[in-house]
Backbone bond lengths (Angstrom), bond angles and torsions (degrees), N, CA, C in turn:
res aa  C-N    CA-C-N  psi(-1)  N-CA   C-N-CA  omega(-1)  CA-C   N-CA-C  phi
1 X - - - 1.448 - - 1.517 109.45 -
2 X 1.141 119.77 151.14 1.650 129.57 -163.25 1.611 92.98 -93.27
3 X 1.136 123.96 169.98 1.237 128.11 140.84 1.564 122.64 -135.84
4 X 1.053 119.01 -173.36 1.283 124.18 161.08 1.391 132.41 -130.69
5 X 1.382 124.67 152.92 1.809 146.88 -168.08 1.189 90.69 -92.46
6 X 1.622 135.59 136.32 1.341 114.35 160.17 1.834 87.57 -121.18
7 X 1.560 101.72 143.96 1.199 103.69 170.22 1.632 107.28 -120.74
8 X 1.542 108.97 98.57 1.297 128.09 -177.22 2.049 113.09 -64.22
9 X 1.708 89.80 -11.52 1.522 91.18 -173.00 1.599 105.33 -86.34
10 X 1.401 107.47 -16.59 1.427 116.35 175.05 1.580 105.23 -74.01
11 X 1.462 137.04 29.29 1.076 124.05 -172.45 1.842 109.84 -113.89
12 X 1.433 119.67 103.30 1.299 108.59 -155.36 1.527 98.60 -134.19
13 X 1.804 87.93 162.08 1.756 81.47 -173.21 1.411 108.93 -95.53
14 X 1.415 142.08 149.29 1.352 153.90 130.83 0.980 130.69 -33.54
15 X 1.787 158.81 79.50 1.448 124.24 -174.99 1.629 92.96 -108.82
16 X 1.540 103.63 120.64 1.422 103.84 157.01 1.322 129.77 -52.39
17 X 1.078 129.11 -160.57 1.668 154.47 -171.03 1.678 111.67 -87.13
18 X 1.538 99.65 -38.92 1.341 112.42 -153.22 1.523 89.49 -112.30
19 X 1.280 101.76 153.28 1.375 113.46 169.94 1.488 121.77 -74.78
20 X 1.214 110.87 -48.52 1.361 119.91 -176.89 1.105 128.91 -79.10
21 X 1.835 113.38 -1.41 0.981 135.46 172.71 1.959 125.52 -56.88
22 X 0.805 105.27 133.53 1.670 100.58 -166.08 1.545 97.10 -76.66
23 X 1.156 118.87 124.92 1.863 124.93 165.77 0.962 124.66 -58.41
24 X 1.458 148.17 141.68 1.385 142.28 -178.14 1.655 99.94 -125.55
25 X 1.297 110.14 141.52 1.817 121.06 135.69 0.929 130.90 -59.84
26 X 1.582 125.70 113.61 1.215 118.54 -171.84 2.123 94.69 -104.10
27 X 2.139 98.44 118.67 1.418 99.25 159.74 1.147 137.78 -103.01
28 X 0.965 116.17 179.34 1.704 119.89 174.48 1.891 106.52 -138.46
29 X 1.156 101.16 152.54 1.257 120.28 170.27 1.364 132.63 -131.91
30 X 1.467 137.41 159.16 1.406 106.82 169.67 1.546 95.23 -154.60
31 X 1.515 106.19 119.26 1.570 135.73 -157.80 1.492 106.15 -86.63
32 X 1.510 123.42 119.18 1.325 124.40 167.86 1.912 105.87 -126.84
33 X 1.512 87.38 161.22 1.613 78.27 171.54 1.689 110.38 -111.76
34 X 0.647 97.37 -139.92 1.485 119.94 -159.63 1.331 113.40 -64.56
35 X 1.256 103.77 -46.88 1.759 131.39 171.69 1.693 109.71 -92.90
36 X 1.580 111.48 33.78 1.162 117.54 152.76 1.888 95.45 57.69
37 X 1.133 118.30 16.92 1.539 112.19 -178.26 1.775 105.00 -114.01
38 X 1.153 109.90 135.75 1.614 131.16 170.00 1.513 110.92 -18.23
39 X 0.900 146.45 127.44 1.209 145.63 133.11 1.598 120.68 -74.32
40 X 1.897 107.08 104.28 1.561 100.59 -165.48 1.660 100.72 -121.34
41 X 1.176 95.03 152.41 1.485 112.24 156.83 1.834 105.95 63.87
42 X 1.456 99.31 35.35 2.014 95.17 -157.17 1.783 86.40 -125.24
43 X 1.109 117.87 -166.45 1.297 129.69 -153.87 1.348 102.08 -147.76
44 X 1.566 106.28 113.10 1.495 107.63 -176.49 1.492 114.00 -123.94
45 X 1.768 128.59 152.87 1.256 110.20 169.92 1.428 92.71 -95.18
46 X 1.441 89.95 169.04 1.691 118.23 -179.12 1.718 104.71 -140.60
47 X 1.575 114.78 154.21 1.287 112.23 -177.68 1.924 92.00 -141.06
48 X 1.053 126.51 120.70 1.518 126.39 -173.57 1.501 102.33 -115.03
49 X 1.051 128.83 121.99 1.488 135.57 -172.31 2.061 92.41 -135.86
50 X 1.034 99.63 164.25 1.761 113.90 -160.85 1.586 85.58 -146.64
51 X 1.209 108.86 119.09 1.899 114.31 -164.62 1.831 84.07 -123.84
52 X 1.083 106.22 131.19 1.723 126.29 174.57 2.023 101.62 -88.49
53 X 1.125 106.88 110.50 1.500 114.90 143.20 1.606 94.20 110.12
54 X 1.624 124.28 -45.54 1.370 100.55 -164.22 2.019 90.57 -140.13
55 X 1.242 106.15 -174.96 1.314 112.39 -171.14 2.086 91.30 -72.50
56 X 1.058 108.17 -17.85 1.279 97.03 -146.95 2.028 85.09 -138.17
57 X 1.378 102.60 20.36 1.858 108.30 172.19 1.638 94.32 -85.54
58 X 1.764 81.42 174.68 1.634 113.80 176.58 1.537 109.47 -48.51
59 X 1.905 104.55 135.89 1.721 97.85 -179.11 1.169 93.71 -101.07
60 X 1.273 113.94 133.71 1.498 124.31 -159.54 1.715 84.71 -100.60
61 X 1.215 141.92 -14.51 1.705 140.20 -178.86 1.360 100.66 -172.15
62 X 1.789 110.34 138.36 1.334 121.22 -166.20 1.534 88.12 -148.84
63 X 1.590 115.51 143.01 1.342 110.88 164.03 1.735 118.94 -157.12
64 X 0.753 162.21 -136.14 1.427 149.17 -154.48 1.548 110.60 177.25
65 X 1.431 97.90 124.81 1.657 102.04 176.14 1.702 105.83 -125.95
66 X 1.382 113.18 166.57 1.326 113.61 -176.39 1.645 93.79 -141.72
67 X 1.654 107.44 78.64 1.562 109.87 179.25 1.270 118.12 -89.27
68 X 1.305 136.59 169.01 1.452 158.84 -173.89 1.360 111.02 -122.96
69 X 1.669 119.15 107.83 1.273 123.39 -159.14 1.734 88.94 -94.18
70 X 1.678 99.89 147.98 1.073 125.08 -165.61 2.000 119.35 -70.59
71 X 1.223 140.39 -177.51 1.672 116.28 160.42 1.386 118.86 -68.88
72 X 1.580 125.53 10.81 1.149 123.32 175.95 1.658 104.89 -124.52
73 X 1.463 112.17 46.84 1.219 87.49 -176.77 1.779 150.99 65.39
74 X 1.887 102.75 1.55 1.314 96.53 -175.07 1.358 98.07 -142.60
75 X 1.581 100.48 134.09 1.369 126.24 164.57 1.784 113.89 -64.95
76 X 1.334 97.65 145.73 1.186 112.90 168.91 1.245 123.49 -123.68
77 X 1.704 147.97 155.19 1.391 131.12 -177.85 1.925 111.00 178.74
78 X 1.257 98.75 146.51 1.970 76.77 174.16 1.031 106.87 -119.71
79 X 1.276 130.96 131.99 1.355 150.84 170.75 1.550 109.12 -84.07
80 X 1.762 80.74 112.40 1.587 100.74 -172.61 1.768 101.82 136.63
81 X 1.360 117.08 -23.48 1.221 118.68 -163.93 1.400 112.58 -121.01
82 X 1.717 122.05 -1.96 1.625 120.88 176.91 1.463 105.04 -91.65
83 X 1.379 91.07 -169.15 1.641 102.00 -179.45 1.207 129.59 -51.44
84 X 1.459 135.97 110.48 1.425 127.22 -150.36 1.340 86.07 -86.22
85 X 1.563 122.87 137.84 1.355 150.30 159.69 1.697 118.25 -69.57
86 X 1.467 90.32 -69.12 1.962 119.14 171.95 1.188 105.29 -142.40
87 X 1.660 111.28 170.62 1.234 93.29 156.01 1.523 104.68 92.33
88 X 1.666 96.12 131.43 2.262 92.68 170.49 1.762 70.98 -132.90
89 X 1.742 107.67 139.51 1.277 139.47 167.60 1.489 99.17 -73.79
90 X 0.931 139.66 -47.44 1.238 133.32 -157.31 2.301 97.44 -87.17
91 X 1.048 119.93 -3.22 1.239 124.39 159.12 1.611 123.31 -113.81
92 X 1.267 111.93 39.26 1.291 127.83 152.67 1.503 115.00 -58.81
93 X 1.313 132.74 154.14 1.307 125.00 151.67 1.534 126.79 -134.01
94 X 1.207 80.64 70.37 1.769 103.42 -169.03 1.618 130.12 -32.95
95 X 1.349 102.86 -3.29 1.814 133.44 177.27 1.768 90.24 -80.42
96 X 1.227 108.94 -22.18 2.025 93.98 -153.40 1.545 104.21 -110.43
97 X 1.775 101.96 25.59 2.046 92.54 177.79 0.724 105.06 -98.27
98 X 1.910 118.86 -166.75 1.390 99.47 61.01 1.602 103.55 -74.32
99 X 1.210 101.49 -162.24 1.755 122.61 -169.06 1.699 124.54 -134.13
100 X 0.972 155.26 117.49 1.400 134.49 -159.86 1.331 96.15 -149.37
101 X 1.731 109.94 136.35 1.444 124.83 -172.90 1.349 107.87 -97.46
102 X 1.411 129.66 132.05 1.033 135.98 -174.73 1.740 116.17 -124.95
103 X 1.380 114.10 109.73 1.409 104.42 176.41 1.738 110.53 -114.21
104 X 1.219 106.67 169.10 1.032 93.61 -175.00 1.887 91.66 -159.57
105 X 1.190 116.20 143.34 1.518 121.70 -153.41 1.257 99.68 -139.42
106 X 1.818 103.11 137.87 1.984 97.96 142.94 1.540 109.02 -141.66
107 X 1.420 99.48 121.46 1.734 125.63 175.44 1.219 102.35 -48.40
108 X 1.204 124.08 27.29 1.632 122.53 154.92 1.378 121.35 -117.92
109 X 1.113 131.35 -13.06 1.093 154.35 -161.55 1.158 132.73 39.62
110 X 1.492 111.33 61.90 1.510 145.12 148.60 1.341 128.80 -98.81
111 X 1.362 99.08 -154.53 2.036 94.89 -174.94 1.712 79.46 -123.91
112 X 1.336 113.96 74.25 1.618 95.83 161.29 1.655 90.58 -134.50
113 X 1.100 131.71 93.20 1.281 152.18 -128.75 1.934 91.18 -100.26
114 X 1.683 120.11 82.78 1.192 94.45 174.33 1.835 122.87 -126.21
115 X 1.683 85.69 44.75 1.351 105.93 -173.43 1.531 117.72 -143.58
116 X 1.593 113.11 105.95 1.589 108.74 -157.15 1.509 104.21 -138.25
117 X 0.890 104.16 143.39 2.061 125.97 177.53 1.322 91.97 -152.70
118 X 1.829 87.18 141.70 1.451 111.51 170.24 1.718 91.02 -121.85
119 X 1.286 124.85 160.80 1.478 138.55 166.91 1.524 105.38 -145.71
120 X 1.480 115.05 148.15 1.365 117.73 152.60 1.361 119.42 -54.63
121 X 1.898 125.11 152.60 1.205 105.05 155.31 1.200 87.43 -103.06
122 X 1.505 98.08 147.41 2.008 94.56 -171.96 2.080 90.48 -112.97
123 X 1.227 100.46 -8.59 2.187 95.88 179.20 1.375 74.82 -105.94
124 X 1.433 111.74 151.10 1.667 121.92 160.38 1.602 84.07 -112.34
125 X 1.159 111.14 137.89 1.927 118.82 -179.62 1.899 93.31 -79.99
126 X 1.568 79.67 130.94 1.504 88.90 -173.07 1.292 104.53 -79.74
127 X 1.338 158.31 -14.17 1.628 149.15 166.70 1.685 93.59 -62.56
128 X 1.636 151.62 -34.17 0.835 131.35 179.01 1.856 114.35 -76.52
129 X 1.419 104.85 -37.76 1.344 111.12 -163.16 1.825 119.86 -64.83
130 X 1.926 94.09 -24.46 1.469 119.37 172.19 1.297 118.39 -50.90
131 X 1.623 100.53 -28.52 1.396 107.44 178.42 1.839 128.03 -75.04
132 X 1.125 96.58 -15.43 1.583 102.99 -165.29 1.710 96.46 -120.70
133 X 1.152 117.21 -30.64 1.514 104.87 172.61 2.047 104.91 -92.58
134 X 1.261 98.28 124.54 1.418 109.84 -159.84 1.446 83.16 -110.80
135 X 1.431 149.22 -7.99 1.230 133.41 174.17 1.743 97.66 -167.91
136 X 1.561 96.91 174.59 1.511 95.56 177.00 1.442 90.31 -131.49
137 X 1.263 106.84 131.28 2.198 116.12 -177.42 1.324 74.34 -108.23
138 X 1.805 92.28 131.98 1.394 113.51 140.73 1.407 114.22 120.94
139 X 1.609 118.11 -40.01 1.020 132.09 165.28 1.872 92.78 97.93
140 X 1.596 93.38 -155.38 1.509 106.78 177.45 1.943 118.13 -84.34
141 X 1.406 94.94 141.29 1.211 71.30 -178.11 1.127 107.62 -83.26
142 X 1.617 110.52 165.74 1.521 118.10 158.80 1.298 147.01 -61.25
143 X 1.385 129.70 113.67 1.461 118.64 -172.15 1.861 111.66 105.85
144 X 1.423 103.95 -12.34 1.663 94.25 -175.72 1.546 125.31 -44.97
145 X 0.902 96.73 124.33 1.804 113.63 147.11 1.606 122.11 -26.67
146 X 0.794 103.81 -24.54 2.104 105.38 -152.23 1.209 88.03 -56.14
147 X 1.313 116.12 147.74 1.601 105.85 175.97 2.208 86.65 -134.86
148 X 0.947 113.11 -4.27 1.465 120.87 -172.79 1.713 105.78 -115.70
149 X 1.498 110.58 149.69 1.637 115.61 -171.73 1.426 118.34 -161.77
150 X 1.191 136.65 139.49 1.718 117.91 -164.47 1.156 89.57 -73.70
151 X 1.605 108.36 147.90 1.399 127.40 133.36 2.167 84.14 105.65
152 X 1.118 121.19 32.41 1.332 123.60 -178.24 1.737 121.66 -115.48
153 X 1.265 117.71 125.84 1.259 139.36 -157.77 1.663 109.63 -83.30
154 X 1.664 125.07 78.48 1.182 146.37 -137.85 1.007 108.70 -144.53
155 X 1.597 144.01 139.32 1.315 154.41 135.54 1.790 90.15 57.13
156 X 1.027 120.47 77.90 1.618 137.00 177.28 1.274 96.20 39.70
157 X 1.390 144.59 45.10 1.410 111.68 150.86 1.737 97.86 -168.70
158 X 1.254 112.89 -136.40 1.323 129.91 -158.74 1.451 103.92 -147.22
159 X 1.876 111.11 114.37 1.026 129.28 -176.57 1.471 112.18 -79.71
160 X 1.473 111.23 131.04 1.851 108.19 -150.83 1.796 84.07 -123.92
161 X 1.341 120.29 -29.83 1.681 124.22 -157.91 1.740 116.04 -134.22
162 X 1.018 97.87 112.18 1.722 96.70 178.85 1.596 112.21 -120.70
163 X 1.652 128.95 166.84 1.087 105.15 -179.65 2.034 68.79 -172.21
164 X 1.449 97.66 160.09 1.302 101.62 156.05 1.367 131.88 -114.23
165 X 1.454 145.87 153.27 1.409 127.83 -175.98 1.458 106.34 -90.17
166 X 1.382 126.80 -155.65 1.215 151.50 -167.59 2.006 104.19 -76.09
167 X 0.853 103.54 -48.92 1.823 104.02 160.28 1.266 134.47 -99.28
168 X 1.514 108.52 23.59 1.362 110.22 176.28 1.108 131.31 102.94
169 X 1.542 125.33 -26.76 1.308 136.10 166.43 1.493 127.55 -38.41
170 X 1.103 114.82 152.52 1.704 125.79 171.53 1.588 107.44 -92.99
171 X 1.292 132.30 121.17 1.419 138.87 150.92 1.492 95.24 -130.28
172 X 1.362 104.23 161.55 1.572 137.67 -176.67 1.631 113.37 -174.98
173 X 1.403 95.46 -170.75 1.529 118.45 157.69 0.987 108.02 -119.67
174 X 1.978 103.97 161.88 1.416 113.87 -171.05 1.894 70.81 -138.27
175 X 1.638 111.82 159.84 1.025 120.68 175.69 1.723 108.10 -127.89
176 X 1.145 113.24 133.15 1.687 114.13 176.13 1.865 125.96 -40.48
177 X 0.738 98.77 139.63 1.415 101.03 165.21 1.344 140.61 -86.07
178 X 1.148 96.80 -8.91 2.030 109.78 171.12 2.064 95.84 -115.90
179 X 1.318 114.71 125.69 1.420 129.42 164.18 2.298 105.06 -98.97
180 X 1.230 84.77 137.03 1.756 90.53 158.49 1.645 101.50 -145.03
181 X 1.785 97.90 -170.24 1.123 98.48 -172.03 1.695 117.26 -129.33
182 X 0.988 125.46 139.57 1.286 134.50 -159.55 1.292 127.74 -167.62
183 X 1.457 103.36 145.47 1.520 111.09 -159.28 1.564 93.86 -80.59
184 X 1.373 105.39 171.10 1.904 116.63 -164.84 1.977 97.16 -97.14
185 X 1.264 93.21 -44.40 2.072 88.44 176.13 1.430 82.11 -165.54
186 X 1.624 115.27 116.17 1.230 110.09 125.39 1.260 144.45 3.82
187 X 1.130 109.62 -82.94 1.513 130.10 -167.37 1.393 86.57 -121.55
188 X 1.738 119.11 131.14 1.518 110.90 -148.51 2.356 73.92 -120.75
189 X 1.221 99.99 129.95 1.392 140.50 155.05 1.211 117.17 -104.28
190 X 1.738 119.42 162.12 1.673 125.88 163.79 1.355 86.80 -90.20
191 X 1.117 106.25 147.67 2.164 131.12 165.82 1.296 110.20 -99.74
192 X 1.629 110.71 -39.32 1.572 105.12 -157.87 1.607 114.08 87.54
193 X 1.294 113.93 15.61 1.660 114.10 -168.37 1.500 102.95 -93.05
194 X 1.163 137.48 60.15 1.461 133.22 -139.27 1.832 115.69 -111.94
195 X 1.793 88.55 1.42 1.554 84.87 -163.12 1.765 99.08 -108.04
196 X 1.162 83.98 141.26 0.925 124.58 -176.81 1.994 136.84 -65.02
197 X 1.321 93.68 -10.30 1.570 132.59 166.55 1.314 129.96 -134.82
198 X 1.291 108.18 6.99 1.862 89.07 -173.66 1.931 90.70 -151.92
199 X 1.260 106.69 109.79 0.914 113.26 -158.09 1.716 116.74 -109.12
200 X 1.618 99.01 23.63 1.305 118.81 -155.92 2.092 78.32 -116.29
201 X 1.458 103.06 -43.48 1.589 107.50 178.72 1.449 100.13 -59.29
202 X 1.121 123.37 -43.27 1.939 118.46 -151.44 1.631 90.40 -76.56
203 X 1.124 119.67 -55.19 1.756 128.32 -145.41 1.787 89.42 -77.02
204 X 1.405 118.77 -21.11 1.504 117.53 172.84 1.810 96.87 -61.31
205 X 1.469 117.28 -70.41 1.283 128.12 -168.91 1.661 99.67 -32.73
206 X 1.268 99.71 -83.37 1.612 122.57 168.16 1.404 98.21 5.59
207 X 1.720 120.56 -90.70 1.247 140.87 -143.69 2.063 79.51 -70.35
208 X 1.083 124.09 -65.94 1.850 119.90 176.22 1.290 115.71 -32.52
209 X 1.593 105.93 -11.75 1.694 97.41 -170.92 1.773 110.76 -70.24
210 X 1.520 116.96 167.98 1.540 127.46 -166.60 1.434 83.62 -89.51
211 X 1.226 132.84 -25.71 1.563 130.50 178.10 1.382 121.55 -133.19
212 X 1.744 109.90 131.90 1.300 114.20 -151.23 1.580 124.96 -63.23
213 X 1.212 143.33 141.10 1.431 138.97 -164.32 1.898 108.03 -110.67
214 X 0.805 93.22 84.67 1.768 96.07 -160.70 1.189 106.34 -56.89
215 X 1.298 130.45 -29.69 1.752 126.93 168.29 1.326 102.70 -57.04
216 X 1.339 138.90 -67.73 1.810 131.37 172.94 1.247 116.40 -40.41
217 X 1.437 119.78 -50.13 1.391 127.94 174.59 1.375 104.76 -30.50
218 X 1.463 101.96 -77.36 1.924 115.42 -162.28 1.940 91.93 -66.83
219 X 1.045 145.83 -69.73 1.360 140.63 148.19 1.591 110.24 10.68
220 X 0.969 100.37 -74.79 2.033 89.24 -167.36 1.605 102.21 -90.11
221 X 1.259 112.53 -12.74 1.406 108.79 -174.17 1.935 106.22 -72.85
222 X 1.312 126.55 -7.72 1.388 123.92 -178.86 1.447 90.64 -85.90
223 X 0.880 132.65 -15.08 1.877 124.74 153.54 1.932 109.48 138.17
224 X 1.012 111.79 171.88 1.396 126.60 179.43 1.693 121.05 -31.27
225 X 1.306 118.11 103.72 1.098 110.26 -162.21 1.880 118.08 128.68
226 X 0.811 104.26 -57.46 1.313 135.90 -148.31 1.993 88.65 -66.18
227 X 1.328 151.01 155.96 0.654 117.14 114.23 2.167 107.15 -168.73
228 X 1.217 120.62 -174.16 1.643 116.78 -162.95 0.910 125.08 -56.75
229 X 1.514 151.56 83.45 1.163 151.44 176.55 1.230 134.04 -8.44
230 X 1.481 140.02 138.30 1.146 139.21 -151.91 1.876 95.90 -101.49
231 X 1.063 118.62 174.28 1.735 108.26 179.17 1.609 99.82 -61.33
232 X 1.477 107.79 -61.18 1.574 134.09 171.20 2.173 97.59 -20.26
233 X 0.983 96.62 -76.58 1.582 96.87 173.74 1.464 117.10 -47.20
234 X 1.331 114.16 -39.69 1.487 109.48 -164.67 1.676 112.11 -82.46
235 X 1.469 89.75 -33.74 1.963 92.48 169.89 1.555 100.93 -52.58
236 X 1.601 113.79 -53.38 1.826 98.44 -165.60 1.269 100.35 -54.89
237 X 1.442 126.41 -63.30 1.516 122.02 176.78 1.220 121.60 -3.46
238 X 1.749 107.43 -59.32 1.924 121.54 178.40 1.337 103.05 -60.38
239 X 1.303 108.73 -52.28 1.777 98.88 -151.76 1.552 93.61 -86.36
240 X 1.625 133.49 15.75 1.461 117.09 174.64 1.411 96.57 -134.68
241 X 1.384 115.55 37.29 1.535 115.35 -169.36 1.852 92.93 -78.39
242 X 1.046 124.68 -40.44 1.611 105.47 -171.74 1.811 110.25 -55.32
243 X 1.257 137.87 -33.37 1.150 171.78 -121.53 1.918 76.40 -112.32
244 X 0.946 117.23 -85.07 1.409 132.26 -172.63 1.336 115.29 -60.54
245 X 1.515 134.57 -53.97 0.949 130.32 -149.21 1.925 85.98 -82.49
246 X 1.460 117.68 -50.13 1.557 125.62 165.25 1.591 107.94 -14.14
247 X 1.231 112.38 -66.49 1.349 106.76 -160.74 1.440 118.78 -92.32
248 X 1.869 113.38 -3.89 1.272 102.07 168.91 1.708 105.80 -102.40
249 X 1.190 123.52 -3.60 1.533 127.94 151.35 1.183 117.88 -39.14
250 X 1.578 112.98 -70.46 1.766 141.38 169.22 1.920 100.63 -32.66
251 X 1.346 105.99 -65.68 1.637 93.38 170.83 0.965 148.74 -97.94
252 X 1.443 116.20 14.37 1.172 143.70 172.52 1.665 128.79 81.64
253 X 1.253 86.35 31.15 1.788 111.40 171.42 1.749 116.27 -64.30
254 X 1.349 107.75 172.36 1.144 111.43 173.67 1.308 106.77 -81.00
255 X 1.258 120.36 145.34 1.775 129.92 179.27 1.717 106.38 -75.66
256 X 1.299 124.71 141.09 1.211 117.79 138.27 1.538 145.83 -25.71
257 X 1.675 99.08 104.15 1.826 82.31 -163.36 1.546 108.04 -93.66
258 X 1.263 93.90 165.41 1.230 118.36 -171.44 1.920 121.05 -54.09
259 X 1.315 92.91 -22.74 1.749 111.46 -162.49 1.422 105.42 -61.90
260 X 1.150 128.98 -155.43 1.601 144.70 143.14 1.005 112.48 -84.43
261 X 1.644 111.44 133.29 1.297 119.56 -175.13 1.669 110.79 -128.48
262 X 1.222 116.50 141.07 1.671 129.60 -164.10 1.128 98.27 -48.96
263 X 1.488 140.52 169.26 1.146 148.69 121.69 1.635 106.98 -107.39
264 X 1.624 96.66 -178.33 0.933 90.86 164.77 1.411 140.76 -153.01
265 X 1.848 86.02 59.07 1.280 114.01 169.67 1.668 106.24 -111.51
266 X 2.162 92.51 131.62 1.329 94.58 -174.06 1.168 111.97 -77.81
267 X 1.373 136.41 -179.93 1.604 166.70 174.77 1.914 94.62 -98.04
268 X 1.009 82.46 -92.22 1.569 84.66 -160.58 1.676 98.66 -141.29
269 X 1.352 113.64 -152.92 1.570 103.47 -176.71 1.664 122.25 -89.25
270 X 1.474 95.97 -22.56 1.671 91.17 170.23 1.169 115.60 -85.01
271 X 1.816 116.23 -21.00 1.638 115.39 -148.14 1.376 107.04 -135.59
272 X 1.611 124.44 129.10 1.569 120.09 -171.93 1.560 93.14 -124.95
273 X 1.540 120.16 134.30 1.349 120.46 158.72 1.460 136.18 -37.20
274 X 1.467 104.82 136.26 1.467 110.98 -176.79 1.361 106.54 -125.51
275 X 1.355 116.26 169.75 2.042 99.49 -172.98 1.548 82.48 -135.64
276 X 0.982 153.72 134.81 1.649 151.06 148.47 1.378 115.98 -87.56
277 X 1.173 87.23 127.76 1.830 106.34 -170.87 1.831 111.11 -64.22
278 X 1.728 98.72 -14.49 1.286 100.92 -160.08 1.597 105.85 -72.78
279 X 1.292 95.07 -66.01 1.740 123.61 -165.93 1.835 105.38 -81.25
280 X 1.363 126.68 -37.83 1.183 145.37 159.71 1.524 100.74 105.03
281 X 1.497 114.60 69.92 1.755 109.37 -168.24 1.454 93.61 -146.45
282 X 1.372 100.00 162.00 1.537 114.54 -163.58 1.867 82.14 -129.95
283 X 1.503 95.34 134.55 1.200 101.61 161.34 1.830 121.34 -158.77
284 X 0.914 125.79 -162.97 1.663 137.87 -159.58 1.387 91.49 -111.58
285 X 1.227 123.69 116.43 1.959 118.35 165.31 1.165 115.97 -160.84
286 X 1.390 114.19 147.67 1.250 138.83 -145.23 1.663 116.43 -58.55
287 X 1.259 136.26 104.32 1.165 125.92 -131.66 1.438 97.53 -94.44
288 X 0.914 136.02 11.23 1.789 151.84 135.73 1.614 99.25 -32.07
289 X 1.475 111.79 -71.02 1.684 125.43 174.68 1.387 98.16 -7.59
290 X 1.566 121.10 143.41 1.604 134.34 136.18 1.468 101.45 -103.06
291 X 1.348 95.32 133.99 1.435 115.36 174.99 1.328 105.62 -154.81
292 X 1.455 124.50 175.87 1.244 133.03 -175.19 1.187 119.37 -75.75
293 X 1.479 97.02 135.20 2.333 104.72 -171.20 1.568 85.95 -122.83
294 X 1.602 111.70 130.42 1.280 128.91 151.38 1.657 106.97 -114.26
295 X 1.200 116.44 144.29 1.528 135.50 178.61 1.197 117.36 -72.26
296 X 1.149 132.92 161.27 1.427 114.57 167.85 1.736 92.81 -166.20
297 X 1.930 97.19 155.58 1.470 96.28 -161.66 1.828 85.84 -137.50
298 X 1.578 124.57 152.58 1.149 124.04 -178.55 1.681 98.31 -107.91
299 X 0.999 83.89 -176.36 2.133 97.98 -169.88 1.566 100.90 -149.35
């Protein structure tokens, strides 16, 4: 049986030209089977439904793609722009979730759908959300707590991600303010660094590895806390780069570059994902590569 990688950090917004233009998510995926091996260059269906309130609530829009996975294994597609099922995307009201993405696949490339993940979207992309909140009643409240804000100059860096938990609290990411460049392993080993969201787990593996990972290295070495981003992290990075790049402008930090930048979730044993800020693509590369390492610290 096949499965699937979902890379939720590959989930980004589009704003066309036009106003009236409907916005899309642009995703990514990356297809293995059974034997943990790539699925390349093959033709898969996909079914993307957006379920309102619970993992398993009403899909308020569902629609159907028939993509062609890349030589590394990863689909690409925008959600908002395939075959509408139900549902008009562009009458979402992204103010009224939560929201939860649901795909569901078959590595044959039909509709016999026997591969499914649901995830929260826990960022609603604010060019879509602009659309449905037509005002804000009430203003601020009085007395808040918040002690965290995008684009804010905090615990060495620049807060790019906020979210609240179940009692109210503020956690996020904050991302460093100095970038260098560095290869992912030398001498390329498996780590086990495989996940795909938590990038505090991978850069642990990393530093355990029998051979040194010089992106983790320089990563935890800016001090306690600190450490290599997971792909999952590095997509928010993209889609909250104004947020970020703002506040290390404001103090005179280095900007976000444009290049590919490490994560540090692996691929496989030669090859760990990179996301490039330039072109906006996630891919598998040779972890020999120097490319750009930004830090990143949670709250």
């Amino acid at each position: 049986m096949k499965k699937l990688l979902l890379l939720f950090t590959a989930i980004l917004v589009t704003v066309t030209a036009f106003a009236q233009a409907p916005e899309k998510m642009s995703y990514q995926a990356v297809v293995r089977d059974g034997n943990n091996n790539l699925v390349v260059s093959a033709s898969v269906g996909m079914q993307i439904s957006i379920l309102q309130g619970s993992p398993t609530g009403t899909s308020v829009y569902v629609e159907s793609h028939t993509p062609t996975t890349n030589v590394n294994g990863v689909v690409s597609i925008e959600i908002g722009g395939g075959t509408v099922v139900s549902g008009t995307f562009a009458g979402i009201d992204w103010g009224n979730g939560p929201y939860y993405l649901k795909t569901e696949t078959d590595p044959t490339g039909g509709t016999t759908y026997t591969i499914t993940g649901t995830s929260q979207l826990l960022s609603v992309p604010y060019a879509l959300h602009a659309n449905t909140a037509d005002s804000i009643v009430g203003g601020v409240a009085g007395g808040s707590t918040d002690k965290f804000y995008l684009g804010q100059d905090t615990l060495g860096g620049i807060v790019y991600y906020i979210y609240k938990d179940g009692t109210g609290t503020q956690h996020g990411l904050i991302v460093n303010t100095t970038e260098s460049t560095a290869v992912w392993q030398a001498t390329a080993i498996a780590t086990n660094a495989d996940r795909t969201e938590d990038g505090t787990y991978n850069t642990a593996q990393m530093i355990a590895s029998a051979n040194p990972c010089a992106a983790a290295i320089y990563a935890t070495g800016l001090g306690a806390g600190w450490y290599l981003p997971s792909i999952d992290e590095l997509g928010l990075l993209y889609n909250n780069r104004f947020s970020a790049n703002k506040g290390l402008r404001t103090g005179g930090f280095t900007l976000l570059s444009t290049a590919y930048h490490w994560s540090s979730t692996e691929l496989n044993t030669t090859n760990a994902f990179g996301f490039s800020f330039y072109n906006v693509w996630v891919n598998g590369i040779a972890k020999g590569s120097a490319y750009s390492v930004r830090a990143v610290r949670a709250f």
